[in-house]
Biopython code that builds the backbone (N, CA, C, O; Angstrom):
import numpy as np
from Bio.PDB.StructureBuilder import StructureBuilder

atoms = [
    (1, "UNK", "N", (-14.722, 21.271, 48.290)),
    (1, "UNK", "CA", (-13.431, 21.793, 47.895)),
    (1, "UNK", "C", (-12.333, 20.857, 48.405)),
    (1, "UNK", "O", (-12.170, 20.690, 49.613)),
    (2, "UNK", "N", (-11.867, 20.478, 47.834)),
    (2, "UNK", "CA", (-10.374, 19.582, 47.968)),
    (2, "UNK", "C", (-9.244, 20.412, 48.832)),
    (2, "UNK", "O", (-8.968, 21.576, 48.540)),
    (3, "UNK", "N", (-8.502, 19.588, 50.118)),
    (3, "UNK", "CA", (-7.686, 20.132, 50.510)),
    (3, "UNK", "C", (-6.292, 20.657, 49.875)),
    (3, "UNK", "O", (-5.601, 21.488, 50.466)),
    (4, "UNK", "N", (-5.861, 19.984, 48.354)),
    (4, "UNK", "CA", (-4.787, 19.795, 47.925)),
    (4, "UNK", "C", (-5.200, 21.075, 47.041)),
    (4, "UNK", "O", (-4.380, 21.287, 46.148)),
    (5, "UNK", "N", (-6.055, 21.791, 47.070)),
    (5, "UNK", "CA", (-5.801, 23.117, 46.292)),
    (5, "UNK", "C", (-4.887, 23.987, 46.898)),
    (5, "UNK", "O", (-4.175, 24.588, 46.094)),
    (6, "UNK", "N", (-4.692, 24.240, 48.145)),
    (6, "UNK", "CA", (-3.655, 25.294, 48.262)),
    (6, "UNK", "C", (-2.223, 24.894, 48.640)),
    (6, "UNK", "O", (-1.444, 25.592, 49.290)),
    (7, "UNK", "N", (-1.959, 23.526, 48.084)),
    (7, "UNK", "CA", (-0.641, 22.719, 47.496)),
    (7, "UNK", "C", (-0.454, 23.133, 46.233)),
    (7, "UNK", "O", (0.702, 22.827, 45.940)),
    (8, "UNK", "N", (-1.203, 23.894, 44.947)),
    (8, "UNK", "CA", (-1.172, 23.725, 43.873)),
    (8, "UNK", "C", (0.447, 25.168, 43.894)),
    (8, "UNK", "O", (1.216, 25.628, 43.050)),
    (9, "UNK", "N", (0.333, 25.255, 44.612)),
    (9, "UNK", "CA", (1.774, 26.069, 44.416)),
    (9, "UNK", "C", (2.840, 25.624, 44.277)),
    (9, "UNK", "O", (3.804, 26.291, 43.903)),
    (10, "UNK", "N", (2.876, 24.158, 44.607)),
    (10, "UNK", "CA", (3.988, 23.506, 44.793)),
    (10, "UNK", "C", (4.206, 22.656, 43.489)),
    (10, "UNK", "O", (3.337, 22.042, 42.869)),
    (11, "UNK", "N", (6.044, 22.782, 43.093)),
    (11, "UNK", "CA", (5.679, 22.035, 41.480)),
    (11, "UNK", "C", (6.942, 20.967, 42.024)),
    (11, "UNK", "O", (7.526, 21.116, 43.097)),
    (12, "UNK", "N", (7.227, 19.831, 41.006)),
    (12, "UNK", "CA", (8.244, 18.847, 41.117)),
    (12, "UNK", "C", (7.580, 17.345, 41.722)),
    (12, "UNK", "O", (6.504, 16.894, 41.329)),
    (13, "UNK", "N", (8.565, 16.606, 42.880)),
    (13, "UNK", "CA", (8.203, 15.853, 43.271)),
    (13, "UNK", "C", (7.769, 16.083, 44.559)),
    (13, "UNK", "O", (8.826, 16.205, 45.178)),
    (14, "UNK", "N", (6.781, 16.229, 45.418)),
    (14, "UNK", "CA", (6.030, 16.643, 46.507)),
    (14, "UNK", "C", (5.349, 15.751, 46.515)),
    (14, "UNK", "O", (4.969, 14.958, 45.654)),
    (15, "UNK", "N", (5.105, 15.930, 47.974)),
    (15, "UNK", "CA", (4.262, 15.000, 48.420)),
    (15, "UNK", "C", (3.483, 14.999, 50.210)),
    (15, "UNK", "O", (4.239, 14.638, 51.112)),
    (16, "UNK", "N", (2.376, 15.306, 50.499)),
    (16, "UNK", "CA", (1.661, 15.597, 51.257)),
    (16, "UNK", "C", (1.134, 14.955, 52.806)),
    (16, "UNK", "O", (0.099, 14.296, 52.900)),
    (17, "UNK", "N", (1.619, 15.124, 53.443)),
    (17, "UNK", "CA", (2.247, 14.392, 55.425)),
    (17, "UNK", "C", (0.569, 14.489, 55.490)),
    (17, "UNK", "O", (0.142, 15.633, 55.331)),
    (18, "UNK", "N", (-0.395, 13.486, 55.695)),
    (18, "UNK", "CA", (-1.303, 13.201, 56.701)),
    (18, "UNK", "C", (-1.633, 12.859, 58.308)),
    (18, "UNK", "O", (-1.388, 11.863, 58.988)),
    (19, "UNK", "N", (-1.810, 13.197, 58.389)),
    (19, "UNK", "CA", (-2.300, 12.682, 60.091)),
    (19, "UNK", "C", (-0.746, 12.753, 60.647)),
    (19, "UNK", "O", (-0.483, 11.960, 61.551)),
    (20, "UNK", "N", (0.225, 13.559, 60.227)),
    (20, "UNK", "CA", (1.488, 12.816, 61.177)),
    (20, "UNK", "C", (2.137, 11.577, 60.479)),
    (20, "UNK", "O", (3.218, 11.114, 60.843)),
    (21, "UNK", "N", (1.489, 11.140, 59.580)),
    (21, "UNK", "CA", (2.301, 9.833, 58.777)),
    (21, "UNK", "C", (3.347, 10.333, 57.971)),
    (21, "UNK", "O", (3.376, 10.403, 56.743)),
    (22, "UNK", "N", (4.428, 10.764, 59.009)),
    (22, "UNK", "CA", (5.597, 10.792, 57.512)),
    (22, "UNK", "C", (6.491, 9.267, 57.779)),
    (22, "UNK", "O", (7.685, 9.221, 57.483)),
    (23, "UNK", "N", (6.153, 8.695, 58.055)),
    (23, "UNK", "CA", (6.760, 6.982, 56.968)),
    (23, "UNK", "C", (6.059, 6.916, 55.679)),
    (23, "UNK", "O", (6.683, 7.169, 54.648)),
    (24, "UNK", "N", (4.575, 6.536, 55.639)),
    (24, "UNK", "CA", (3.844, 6.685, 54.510)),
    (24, "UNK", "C", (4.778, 7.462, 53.558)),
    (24, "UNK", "O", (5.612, 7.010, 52.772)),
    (25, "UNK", "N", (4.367, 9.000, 53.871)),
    (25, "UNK", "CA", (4.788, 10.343, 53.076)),
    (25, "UNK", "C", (5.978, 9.838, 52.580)),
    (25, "UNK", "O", (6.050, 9.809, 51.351)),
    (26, "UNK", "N", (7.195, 9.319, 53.381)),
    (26, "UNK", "CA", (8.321, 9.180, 52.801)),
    (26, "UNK", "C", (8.590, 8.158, 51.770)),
    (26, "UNK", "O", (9.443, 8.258, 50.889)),
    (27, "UNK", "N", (7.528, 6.845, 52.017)),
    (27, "UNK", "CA", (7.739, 5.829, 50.835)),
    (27, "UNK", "C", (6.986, 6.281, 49.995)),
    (27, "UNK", "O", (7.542, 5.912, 48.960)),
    (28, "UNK", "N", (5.842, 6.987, 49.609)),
    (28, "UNK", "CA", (5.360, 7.376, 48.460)),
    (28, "UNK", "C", (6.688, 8.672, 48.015)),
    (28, "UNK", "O", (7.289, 8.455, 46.963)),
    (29, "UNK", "N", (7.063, 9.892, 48.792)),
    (29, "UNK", "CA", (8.495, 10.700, 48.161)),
    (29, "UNK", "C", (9.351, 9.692, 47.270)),
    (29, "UNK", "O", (9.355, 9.756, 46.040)),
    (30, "UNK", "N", (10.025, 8.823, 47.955)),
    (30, "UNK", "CA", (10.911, 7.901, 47.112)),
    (30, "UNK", "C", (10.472, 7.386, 46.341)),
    (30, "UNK", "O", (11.303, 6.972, 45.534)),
    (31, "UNK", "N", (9.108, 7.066, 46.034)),
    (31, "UNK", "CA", (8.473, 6.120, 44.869)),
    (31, "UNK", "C", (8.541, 7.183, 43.893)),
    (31, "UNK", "O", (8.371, 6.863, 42.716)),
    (32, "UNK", "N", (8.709, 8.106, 44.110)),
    (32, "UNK", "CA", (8.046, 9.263, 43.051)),
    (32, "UNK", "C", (9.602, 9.196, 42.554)),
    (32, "UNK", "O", (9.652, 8.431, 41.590)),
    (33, "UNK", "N", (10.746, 9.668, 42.838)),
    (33, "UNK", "CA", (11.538, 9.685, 43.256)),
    (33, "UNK", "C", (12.641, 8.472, 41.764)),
    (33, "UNK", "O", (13.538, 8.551, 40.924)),
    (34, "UNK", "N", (11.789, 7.646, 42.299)),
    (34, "UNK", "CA", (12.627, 6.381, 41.365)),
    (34, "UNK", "C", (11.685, 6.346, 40.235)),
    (34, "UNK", "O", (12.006, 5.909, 39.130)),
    (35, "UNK", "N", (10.702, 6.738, 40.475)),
    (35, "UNK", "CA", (9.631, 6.566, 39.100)),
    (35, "UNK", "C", (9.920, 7.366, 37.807)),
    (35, "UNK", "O", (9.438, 7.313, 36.675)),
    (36, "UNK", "N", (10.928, 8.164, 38.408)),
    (36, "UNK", "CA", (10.440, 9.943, 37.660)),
    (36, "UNK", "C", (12.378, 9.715, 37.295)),
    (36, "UNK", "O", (12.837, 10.706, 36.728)),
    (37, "UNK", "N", (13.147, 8.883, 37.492)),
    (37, "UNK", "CA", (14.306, 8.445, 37.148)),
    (37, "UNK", "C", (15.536, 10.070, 37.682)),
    (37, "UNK", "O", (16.688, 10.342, 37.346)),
    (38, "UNK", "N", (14.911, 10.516, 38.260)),
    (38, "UNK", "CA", (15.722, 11.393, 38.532)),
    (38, "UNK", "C", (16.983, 10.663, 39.795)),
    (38, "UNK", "O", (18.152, 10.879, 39.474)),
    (39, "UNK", "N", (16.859, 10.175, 40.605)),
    (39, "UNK", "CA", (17.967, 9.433, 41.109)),
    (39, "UNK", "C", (19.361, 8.714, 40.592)),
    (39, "UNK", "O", (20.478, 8.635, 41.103)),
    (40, "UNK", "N", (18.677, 8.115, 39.071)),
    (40, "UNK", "CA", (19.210, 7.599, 38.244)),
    (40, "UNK", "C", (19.959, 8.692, 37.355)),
    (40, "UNK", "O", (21.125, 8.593, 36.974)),
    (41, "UNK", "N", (19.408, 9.365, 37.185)),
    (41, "UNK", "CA", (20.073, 10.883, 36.522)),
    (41, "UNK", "C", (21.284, 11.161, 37.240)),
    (41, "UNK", "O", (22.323, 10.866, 36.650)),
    (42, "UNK", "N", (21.417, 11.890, 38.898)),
    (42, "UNK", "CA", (22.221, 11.777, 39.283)),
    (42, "UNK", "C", (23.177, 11.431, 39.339)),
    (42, "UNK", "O", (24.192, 12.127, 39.306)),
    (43, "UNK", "N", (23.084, 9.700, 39.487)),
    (43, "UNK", "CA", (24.089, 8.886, 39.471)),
    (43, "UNK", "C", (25.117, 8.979, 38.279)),
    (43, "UNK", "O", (26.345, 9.040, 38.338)),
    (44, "UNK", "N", (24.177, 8.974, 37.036)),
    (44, "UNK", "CA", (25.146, 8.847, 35.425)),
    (44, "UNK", "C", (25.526, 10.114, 35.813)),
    (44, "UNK", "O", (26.641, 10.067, 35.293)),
    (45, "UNK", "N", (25.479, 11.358, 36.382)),
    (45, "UNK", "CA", (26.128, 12.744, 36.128)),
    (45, "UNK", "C", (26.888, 12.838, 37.284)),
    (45, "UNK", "O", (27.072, 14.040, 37.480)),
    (46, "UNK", "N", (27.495, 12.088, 38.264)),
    (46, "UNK", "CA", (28.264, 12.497, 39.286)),
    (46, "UNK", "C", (29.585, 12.302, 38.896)),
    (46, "UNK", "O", (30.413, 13.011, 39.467)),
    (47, "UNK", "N", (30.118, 11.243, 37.776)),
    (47, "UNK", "CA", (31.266, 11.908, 37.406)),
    (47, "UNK", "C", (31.070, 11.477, 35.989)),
    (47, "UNK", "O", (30.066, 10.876, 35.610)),
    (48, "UNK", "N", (32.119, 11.826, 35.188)),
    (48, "UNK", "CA", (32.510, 11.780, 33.801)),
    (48, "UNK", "C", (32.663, 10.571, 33.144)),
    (48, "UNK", "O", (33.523, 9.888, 33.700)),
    (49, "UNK", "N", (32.135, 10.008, 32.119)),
    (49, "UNK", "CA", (32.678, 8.160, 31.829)),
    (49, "UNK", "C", (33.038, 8.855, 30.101)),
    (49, "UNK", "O", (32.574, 9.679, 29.313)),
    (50, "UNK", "N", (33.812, 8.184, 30.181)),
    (50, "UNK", "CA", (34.723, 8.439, 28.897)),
    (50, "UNK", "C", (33.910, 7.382, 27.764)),
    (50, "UNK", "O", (33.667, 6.182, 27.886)),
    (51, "UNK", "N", (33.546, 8.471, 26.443)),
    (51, "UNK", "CA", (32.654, 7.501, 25.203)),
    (51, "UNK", "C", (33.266, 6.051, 25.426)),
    (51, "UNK", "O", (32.528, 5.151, 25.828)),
    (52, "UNK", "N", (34.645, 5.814, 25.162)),
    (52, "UNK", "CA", (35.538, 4.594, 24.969)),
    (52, "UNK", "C", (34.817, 3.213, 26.577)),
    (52, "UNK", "O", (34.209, 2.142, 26.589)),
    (53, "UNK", "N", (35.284, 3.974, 27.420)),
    (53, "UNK", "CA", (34.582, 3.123, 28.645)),
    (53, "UNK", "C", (32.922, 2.725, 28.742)),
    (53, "UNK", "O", (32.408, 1.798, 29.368)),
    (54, "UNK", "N", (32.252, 3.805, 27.860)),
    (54, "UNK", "CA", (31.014, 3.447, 28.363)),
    (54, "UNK", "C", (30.288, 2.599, 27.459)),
    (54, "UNK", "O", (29.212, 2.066, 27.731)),
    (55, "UNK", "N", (31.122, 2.456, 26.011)),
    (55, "UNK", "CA", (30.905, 1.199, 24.976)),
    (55, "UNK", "C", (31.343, -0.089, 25.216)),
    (55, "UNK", "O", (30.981, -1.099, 24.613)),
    (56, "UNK", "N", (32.322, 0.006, 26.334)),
    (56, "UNK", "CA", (32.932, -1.292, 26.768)),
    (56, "UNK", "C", (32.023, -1.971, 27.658)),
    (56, "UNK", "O", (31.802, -3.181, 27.720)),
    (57, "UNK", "N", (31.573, -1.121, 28.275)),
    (57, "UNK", "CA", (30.801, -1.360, 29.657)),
    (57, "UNK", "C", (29.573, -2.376, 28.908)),
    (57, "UNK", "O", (29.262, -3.540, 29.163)),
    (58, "UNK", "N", (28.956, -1.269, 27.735)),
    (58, "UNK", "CA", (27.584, -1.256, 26.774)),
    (58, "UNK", "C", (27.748, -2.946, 26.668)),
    (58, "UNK", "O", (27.040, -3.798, 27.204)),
    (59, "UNK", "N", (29.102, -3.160, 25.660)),
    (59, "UNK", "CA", (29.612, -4.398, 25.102)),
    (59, "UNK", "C", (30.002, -5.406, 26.114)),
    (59, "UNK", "O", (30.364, -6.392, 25.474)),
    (60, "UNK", "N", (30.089, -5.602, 27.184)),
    (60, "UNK", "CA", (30.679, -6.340, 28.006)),
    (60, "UNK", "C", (28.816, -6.892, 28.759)),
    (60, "UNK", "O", (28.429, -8.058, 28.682)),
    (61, "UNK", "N", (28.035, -5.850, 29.359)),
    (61, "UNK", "CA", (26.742, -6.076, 29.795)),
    (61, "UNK", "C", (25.811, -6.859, 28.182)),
    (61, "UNK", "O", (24.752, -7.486, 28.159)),
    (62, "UNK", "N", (26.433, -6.604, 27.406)),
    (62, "UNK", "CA", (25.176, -7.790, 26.325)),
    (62, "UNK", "C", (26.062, -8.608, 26.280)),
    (62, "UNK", "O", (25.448, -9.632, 25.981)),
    (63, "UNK", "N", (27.461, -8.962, 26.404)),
    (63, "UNK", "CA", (27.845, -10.438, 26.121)),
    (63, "UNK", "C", (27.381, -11.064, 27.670)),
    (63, "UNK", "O", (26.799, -12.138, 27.513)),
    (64, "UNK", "N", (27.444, -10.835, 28.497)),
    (64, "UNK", "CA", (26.750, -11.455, 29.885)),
    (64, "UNK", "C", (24.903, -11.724, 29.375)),
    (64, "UNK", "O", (24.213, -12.742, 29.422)),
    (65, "UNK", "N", (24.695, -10.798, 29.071)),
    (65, "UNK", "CA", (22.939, -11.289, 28.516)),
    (65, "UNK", "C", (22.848, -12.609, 27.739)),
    (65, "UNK", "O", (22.038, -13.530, 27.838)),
    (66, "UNK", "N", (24.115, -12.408, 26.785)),
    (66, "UNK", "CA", (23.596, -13.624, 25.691)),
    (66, "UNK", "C", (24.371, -14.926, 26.382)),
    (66, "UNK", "O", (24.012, -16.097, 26.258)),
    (67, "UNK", "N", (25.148, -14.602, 26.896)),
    (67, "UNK", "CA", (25.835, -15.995, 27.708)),
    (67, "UNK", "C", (24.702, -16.724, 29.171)),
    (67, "UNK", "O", (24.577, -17.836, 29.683)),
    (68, "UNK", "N", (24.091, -15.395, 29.378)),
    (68, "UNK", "CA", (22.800, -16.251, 30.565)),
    (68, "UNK", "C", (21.897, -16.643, 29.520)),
    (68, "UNK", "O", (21.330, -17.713, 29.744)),
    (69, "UNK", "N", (21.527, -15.918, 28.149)),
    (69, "UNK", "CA", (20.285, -16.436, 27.851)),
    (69, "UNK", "C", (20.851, -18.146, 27.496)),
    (69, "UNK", "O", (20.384, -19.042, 28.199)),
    (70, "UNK", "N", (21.835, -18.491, 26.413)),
    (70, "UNK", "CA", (22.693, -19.717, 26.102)),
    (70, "UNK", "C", (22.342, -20.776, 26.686)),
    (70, "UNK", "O", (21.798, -21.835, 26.375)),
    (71, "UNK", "N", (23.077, -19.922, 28.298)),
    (71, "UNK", "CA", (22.965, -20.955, 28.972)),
    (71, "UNK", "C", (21.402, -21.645, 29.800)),
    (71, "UNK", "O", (21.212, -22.754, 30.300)),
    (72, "UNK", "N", (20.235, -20.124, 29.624)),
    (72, "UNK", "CA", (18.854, -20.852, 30.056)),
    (72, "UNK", "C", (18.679, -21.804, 28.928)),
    (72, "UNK", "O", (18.094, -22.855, 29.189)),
    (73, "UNK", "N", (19.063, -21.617, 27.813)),
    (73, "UNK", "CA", (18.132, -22.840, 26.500)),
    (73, "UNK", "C", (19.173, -23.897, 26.717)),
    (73, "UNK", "O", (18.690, -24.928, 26.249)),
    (74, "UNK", "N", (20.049, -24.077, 27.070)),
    (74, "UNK", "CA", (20.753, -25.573, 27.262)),
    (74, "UNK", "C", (19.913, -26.236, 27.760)),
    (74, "UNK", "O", (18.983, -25.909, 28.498)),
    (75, "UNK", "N", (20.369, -27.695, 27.168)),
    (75, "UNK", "CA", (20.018, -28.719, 28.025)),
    (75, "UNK", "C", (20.963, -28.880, 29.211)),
    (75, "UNK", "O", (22.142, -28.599, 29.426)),
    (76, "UNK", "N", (19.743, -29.575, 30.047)),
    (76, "UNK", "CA", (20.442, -30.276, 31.650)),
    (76, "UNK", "C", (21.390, -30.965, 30.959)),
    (76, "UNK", "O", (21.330, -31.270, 29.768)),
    (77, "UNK", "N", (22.820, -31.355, 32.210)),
    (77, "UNK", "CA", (23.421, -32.308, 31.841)),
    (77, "UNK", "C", (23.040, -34.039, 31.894)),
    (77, "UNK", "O", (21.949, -34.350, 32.372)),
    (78, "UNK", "N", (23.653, -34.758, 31.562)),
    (78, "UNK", "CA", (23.347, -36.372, 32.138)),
    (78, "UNK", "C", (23.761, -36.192, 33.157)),
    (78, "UNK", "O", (24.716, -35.458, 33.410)),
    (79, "UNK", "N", (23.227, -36.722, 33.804)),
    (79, "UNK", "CA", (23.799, -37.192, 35.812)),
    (79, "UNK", "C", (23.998, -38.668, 35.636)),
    (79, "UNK", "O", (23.324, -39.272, 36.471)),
    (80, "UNK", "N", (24.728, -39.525, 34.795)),
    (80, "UNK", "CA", (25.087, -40.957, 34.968)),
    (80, "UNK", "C", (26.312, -41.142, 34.725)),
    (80, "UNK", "O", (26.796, -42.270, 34.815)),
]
sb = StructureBuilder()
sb.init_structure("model")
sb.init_model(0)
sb.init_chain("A")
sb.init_seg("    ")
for serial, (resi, resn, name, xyz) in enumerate(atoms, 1):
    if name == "N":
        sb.init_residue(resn, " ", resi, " ")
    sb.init_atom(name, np.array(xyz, "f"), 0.0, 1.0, " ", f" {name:<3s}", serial, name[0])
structure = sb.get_structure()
């Protein structure tokens, strides 16, 4: 019989302290944590971004993409 059966009560992100290891426990919590994008959720809902701002933002982060990609396919300059 598996010890984690009478955990099955527990729903969400949980996660189970061995021997006294809560460092372990805590980097697997946070892995779960960032995996499961709920942190990230948070963040976009702590305050309000206005449609207008968040297309600018949208539009401003792909002209930076296409200006790094540009600039990876350039050629080196001459150095003479």
């Amino acid at each position: 019989m598996s010890e984690y059966k009478k955990y099955d009560k527990f729903t969400g992100s949980t996660v189970i302290v061995t021997n006294d290891n809560f460092e372990k426990a805590a980097r697997k919590f946070k892995k779960k944590v960032v995996e499961s994008g709920l942190f990230q959720d948070l963040r976009e809902r702590e305050c309000y971004i206005k449609a207008t701002t968040a297309r600018k933002a949208a539009k401003n982060s792909a002209r930076r993409r296409w200006l790094k990609k540009l600039e990876a396919n350039q050629m080196p300059k001459k150095m003479y």
